[in-house]
C-alpha positions, 0 to 999 in steps of 0.5 A: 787281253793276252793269248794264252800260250797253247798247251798239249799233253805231254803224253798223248800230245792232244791240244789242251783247252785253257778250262780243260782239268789237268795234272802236272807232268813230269818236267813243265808238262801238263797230262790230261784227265784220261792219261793222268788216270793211266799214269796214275793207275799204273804207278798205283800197281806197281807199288802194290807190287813192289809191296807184296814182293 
């Protein structure tokens, strides 16, 4: 049995667990749970944003 390589976050650079849930990053990275929500909520206003402007 192979080591799995470890990963962190891209974003908040905390260690991710090989069961942890996580989201594609920008480039080859991986977001945990908590800042995939951030990047997603922030993303999300700035199109309403750029709708009602």
């Amino acid at each position: 049995m192979t080591a799995q390589p470890e990963r962190a976050c891209t974003t908040c650079h905390e260690q991710l667990d090989p069961g942890d849930i996580t989201w594609p990053g920008k480039g080859d990275g991986h977001l945990c749970q908590d800042c995939w929500e951030i990047e997603s909520d922030r993303e999300w206003w700035e199109m309403v944003e750029a709708i009602y402007a």
